[in-house]
C-alpha positions as CSV (number, residue, x, y, z in Angstrom):
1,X,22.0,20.5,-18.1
2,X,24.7,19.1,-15.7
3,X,22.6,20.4,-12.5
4,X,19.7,18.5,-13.9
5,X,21.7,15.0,-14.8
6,X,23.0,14.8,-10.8
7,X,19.9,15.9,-9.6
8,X,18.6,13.2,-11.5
9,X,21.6,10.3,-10.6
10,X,20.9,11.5,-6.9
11,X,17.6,10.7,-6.7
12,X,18.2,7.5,-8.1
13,X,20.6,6.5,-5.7
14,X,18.1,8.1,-2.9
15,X,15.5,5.8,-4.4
16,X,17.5,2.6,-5.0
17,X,18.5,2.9,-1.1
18,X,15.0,3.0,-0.6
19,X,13.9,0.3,-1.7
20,X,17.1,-1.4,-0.4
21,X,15.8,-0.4,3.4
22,X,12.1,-1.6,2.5
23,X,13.4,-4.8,1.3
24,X,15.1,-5.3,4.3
25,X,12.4,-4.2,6.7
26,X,9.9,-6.6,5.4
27,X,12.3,-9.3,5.8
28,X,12.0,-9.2,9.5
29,X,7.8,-9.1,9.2
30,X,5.2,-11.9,8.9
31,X,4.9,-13.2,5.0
32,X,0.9,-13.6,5.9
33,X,-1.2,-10.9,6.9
34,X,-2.1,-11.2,10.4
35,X,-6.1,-9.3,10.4
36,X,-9.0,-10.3,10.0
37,X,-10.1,-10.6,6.5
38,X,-14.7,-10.1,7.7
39,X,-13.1,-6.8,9.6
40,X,-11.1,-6.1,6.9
41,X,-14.0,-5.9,4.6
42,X,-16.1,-4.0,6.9
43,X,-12.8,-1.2,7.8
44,X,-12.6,-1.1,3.2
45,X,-16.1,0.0,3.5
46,X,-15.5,2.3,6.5
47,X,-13.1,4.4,5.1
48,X,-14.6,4.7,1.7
49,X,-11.8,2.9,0.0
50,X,-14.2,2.0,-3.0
51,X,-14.3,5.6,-4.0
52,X,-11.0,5.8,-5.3
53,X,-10.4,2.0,-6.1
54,X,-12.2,-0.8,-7.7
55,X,-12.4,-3.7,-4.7
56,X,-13.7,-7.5,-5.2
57,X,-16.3,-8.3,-2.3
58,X,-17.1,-4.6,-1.8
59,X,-20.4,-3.1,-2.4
60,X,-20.0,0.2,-4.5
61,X,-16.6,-0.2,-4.6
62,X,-16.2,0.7,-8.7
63,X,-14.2,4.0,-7.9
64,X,-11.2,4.8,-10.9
65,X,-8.9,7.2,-9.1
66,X,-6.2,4.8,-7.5
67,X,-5.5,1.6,-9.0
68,X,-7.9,-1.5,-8.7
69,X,-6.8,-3.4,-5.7
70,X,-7.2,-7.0,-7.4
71,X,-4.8,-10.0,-7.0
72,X,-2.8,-7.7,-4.3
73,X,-1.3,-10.9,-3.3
74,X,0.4,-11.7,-6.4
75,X,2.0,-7.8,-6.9
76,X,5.4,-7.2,-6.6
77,X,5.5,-4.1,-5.2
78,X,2.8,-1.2,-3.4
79,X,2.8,2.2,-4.8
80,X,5.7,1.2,-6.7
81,X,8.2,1.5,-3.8
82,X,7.4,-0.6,-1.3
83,X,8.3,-4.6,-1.6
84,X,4.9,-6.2,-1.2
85,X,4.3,-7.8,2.0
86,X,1.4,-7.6,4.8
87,X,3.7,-5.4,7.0
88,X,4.4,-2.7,4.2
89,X,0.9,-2.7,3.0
90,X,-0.1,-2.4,6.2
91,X,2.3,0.7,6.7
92,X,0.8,1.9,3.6
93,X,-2.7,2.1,4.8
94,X,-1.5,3.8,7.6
95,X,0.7,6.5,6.4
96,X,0.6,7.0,2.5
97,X,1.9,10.4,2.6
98,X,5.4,8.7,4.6
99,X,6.5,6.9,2.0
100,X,5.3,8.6,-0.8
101,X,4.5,12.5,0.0
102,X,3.2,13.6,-3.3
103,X,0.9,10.7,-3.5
104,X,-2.9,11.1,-4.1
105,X,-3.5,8.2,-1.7
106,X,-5.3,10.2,1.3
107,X,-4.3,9.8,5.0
108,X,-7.5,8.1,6.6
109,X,-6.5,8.1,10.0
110,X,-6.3,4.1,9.6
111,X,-5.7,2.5,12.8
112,X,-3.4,-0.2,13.0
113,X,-6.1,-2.9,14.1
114,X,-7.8,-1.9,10.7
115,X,-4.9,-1.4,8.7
116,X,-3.7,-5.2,9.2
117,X,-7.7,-6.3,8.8
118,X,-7.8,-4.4,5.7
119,X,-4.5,-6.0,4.4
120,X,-5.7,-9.7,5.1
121,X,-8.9,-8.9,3.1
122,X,-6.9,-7.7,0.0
123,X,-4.3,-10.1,0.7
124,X,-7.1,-13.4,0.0
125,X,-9.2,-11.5,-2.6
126,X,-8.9,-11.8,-6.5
């Protein structure tokens, strides 16, 4: 029982430092997204993001897996780790499985242009 309790206290403090690191990462990074919201649309559609998620503006785009990316503007954090800005969403897109390794989110082989596109749409949709 002791082996599991400082397990568990260690990876809080793993996880608290973190988010401390994120939080100061995003600091440095634009507060806008920086892409272009028509490419972004057309990169969503690209990469099949509407299979897995629910996505205003996107034709088909009804999928239930991840989470419905609605109001992304407005969240306070991605995944639930990251702070929510355009540079860590971005940095999601790109490379889920680098922030998160056992999440479900797929790597895509997002490029950056895309990635930043793709955050700009979801940044101004509701």
């Amino acid at each position: 029982m002791t082996r599991i309790r400082t397990a568990h206290c260690v990876g809080v403090f793993v996880f608290a430092g973190m988010l401390h690191a994120c939080g100061e990462k995003s600091v440095e990074m634009p507060l806008q997204p920086t892409g272009d919201p028509e490419l972004g649309r057309r990169a969503i559609h690209h990469y099949g993001c509407g299979a897995c998620h629910r996505i205003p503006g996107i034709a088909g785009a009804d999928g239930n897996v991840g989470p419905p990316l609605i109001n992304m503007a407005t969240r306070v954090y991605l995944a639930g780790v990251l702070a929510n800005t355009p540079a860590n969403m971005t940095l999601w897109i790109r490379a889920p499985h680098e922030i998160a390794p056992l999440t479900a989110m797929p790597d895509m082989q997002v490029t950056q242009e895309d990635a930043e596109a793709m955050t700009a749409y979801l940044y101004g949709s509701d």
